[in-house]
C-alpha positions in Angstrom: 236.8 -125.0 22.6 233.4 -124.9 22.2 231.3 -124.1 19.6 227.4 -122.7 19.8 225.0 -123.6 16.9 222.0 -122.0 16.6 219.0 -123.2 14.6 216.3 -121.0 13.4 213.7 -121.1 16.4 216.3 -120.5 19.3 216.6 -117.2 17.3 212.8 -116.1 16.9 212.5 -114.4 20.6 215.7 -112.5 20.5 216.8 -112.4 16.7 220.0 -109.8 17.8 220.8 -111.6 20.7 220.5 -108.1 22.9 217.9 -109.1 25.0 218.9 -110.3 28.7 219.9 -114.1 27.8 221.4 -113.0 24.3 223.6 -110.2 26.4 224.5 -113.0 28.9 225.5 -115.5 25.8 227.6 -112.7 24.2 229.3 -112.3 27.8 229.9 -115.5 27.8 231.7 -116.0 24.7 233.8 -112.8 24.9 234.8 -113.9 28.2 235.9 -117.5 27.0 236.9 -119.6 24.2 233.8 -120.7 23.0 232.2 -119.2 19.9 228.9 -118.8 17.8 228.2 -119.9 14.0 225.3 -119.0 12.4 224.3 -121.3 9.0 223.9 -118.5 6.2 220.3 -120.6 6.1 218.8 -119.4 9.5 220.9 -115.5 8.5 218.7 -115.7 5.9 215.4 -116.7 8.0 216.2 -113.7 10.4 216.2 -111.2 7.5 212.8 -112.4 6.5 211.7 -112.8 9.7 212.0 -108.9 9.8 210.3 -107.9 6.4 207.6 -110.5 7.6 206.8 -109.0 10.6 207.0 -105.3 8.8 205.2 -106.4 5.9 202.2 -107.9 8.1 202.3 -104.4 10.8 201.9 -102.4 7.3 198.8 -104.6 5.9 197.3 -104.7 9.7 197.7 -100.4 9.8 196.2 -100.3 5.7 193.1 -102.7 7.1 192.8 -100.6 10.3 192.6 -97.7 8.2 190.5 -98.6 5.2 187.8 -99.7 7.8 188.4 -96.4 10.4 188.4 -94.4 6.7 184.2 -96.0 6.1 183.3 -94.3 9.4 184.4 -90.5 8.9 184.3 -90.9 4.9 188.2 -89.5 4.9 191.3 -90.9 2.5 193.5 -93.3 4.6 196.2 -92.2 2.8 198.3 -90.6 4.9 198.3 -92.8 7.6 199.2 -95.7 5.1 201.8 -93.6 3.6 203.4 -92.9 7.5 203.3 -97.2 8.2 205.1 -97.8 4.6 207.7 -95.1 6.0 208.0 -96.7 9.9 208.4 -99.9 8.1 210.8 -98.6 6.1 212.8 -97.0 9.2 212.2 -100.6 11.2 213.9 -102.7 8.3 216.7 -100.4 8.0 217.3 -100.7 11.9 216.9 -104.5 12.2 219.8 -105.1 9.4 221.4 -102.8 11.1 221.4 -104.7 14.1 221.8 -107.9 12.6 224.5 -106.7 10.5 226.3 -105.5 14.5 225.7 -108.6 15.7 227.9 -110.6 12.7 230.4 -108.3 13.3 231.0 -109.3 16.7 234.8 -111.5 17.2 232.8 -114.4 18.3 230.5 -114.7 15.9 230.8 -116.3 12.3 228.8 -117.2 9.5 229.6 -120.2 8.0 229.4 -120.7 3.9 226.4 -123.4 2.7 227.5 -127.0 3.0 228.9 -128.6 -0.2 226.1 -130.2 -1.0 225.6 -131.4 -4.6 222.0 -131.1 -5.8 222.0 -134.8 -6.6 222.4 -135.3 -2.9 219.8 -132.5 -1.9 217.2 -134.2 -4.4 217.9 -138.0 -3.5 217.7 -136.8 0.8 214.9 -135.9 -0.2 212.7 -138.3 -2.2 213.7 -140.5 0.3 212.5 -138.4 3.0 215.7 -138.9 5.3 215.8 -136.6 8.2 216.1 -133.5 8.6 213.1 -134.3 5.2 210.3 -135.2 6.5 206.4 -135.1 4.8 203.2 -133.4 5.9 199.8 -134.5 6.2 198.9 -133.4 2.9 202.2 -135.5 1.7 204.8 -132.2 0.7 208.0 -132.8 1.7 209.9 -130.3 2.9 213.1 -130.0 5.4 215.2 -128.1 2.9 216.2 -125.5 5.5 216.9 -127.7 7.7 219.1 -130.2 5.9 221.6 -127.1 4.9 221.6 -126.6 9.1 222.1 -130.4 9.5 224.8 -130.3 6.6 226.5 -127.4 7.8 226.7 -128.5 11.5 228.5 -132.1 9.8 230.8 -129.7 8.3 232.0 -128.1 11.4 233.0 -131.3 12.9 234.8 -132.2 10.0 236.6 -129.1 9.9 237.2 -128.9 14.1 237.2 -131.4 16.7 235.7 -129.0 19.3 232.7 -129.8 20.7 229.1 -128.2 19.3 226.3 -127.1 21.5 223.6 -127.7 18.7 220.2 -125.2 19.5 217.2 -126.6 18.5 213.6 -127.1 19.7 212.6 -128.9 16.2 211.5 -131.8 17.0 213.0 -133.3 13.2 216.4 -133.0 15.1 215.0 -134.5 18.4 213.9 -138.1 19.9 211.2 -137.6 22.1 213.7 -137.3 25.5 214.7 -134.2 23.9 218.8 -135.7 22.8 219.8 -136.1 18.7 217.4 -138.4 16.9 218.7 -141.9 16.5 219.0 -141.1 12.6 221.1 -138.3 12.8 223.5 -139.8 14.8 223.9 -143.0 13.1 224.7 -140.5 10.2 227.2 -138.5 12.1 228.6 -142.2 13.4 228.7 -143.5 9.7 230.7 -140.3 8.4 233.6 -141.2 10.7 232.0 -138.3 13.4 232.0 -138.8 17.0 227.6 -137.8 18.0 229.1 -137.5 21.5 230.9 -134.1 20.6 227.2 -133.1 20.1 225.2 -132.2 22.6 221.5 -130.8 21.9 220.0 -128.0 23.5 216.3 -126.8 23.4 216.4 -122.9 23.2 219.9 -120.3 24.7 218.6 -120.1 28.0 219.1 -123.7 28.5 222.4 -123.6 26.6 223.5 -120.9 29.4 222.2 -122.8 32.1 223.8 -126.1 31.1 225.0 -126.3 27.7 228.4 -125.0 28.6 229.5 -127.2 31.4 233.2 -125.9 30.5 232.1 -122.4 31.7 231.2 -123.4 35.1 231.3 -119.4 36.1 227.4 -119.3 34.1 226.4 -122.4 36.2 227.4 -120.2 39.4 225.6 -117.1 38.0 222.1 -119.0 37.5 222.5 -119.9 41.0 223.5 -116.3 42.2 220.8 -114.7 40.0 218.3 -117.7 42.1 219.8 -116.2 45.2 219.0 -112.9 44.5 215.8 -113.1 43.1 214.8 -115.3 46.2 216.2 -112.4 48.4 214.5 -109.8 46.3 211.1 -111.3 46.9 211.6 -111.2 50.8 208.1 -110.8 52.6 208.2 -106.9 53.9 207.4 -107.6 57.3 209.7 -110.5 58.3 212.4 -108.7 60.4 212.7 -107.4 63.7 210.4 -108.3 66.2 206.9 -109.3 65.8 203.7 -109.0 68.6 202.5 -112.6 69.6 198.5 -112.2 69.1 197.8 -114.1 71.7 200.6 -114.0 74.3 201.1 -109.9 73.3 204.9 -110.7 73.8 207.5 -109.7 71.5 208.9 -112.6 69.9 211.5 -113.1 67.2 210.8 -112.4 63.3 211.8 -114.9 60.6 215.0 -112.4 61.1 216.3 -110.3 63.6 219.6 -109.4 62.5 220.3 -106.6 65.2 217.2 -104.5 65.5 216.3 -103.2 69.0 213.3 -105.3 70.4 211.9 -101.1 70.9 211.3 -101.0 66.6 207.8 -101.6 66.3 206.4 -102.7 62.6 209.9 -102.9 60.9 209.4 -102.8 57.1 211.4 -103.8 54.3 211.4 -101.1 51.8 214.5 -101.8 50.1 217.4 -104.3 48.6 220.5 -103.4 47.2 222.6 -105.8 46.0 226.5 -104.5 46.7 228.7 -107.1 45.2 230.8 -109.7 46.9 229.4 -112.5 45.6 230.8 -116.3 45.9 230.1 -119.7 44.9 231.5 -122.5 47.1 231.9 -126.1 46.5 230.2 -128.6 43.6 227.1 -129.8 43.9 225.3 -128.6 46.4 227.4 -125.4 46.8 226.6 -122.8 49.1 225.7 -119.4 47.4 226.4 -116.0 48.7 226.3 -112.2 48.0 226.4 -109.0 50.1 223.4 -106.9 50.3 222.0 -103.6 52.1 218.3 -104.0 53.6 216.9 -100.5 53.5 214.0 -100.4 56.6 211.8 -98.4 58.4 210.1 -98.8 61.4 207.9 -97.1 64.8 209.2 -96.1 68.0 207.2 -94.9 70.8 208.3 -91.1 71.4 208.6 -92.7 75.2 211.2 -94.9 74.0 212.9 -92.8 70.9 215.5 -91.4 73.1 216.4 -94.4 75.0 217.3 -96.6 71.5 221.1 -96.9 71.6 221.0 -96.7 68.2 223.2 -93.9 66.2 222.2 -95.0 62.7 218.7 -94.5 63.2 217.1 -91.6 60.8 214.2 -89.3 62.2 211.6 -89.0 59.4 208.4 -88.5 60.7 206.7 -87.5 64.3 203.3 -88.6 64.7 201.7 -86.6 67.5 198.2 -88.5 66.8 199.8 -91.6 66.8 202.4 -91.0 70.1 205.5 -92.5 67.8 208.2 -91.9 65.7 209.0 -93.1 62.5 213.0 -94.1 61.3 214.8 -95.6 58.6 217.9 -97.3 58.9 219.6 -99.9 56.8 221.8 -102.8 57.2 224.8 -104.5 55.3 224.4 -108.5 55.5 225.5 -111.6 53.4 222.9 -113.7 52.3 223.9 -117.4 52.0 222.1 -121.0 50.6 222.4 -124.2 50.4 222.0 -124.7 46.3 221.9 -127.6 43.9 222.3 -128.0 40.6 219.9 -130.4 39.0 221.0 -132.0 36.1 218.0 -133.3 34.4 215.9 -130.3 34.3 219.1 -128.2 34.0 217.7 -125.8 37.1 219.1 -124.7 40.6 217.4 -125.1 43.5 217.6 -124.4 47.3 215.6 -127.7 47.6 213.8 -126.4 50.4 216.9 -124.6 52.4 216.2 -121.2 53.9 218.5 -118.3 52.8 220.6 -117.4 55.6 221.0 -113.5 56.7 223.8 -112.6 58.6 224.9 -108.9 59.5 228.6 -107.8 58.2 229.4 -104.7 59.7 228.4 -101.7 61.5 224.7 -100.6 60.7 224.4 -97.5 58.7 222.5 -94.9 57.6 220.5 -95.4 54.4 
């Protein structure tokens, strides 16, 4: 089993996890084993977090006003009145939300570490990570310490593994793994540091933090796949004019298209399922698709395309063509690897490869 453990900061971009990588985590943890615990410390830091950001929207609106109220000599009052009220209305929603989010099965909060004061205050004169001191020489790391604390009581409470979230660099050595510190610590208390593995922000933990969920690996590559096909130029299928030679030659793909289609375009890709990840590392990538196009055929040669799942949509007299739409169903396939140190996929330079599945038809 695995267990996720967010500090503070991997929190501040998507505080209720319902944002495109938070869905993706939850998805993740309802599908498997693996679970999330949240220190009461950063539950804490996310409610304030929220009546920060509503206190400082209110002050901005009061200062807006006050200085709009100087130029047409009218009481601000209202207006300040209606930002105390959306304030109001936005705190109620976010504890809402947050309050949905602790409900969820995979999700717990854990109770504060027990942590004697005597310990708190000695940690902290002598400035022992998480503490640290500041230019000005305060010392501060309180937070943080009930985080550290709190993930130390996990592991003595579970041998599963953690997936600890953190971009603070008190937690981190400057290659971005557990400072030396902390792990002696965890080493010294009788806990195995290797059951620990340290993660930057929950994008990285879904790309590689959960090596046990190998499906997430395989959707970071799909999702490369797909965005790769989504950006495909318009004009690279079919057949293209040679400028010089004024020969037809072949486009970066052909697929089926009659050499008669004349400026085939792109306008459209669906993705329809079927997708497949094959072999470790590389693997080879794949998903079905429909390519929505359109295209010009001479009105000399529109009744001689042997093509039934061509659609008339426009006759240009001026112009002496036609202009169709037609689609295609096709897999598109890569080469992809997986590479470990910057925790990305790549195609490494491979070209996607398109291939058509079955009969054209109409779009």
């Amino acid at each position: 089993m695995t267990i996720v453990y967010p500090d503070t900061n991997a929190m501040w971009s998507d505080p209720f996890l319902v944002g495109p990588t938070g869905r993706r985590l939850l998805d993740v943890l309802r599908r498997s084993d693996a679970t999330i615990h949240f220190s009461p410390v950063v539950v804490g830091e996310l409610r304030n977090r929220i009546g920060e950001e509503v206190e400082a929207m209110v002050s901005s609106i009061a200062r807006a006003a006050h200085k709009a109220s100087r130029l047409v000599s009218e009481e601000p009052r209202e207006l300040i009145e209606a930002s105390v009220a959306l304030g109001m209305q936005i705190t109620t929603q976010g504890e809402r939300m947050l309050s949905e989010l602790l409900a969820k099965p995979s999700v717990t909060v854990d109770p504060y570490p027990q942590l004697t004061s005597e310990a708190l205050i000695s940690r902290s004169l002598s400035r022992r990570r998480p503490f640290s001191r500041s230019a000005r020489g305060v010392t501060y790391g309180h937070n943080d310490t009930m985080i550290w604390e709190g993930l130390k009581e996990i592991m003595r409470e579970t041998d599963d593994r953690i997936v600890f979230v953190s971009n603070d660099t008190v937690f981190r050595n400057a290659r971005g793994r557990l400072h030396s510190d902390l792990a002696r610590e965890l080493d010294d208390a009788g806990l195995d540091p290797r059951r620990v593995t340290l993660m930057k922000s929950l994008h990285q933990t879904l790309a590689s933090g959960l090596p046990d969920l190998n499906r997430d690996r395989d959707e970071s590559m799909l999702d490369l796949l797909w965005g790769t096909a989504a950006d495909f130029p318009i004009f690279a299928f079919g057949w293209v004019p040679n400028p010089e030679t004024g020969r037809l030659e072949e486009g970066e793909y052909v697929l089926d298209i009659d050499p008669r289609l004349q400026d085939v375009r792109l306008l459209n890709i669906v993705d329809v399922g079927g997708r497949k990840v094959v072999g470790a590392n590389p693997s080879i990538v794949s998903l079905e698709a429909r390519l929505d196009f359109e295209a010009r055929v001479p009105v000399s040669e529109w009744r001689g395309v042997d093509d039934e799942t061509l659609s008339l949509w426009l006759t240009d007299a001026n112009a002496g063509t036609v202009t169709v739409g037609y689609s295609r169903r096709v897999r598109l396939s890569a080469r992809c690897s997986w590479h470990t140190e910057q925790n990305v996929p790549d195609f490494d330079g491979e070209p996607i490869e398109v291939s058509v599945l079955t009969e054209p038809s109409l779009p």
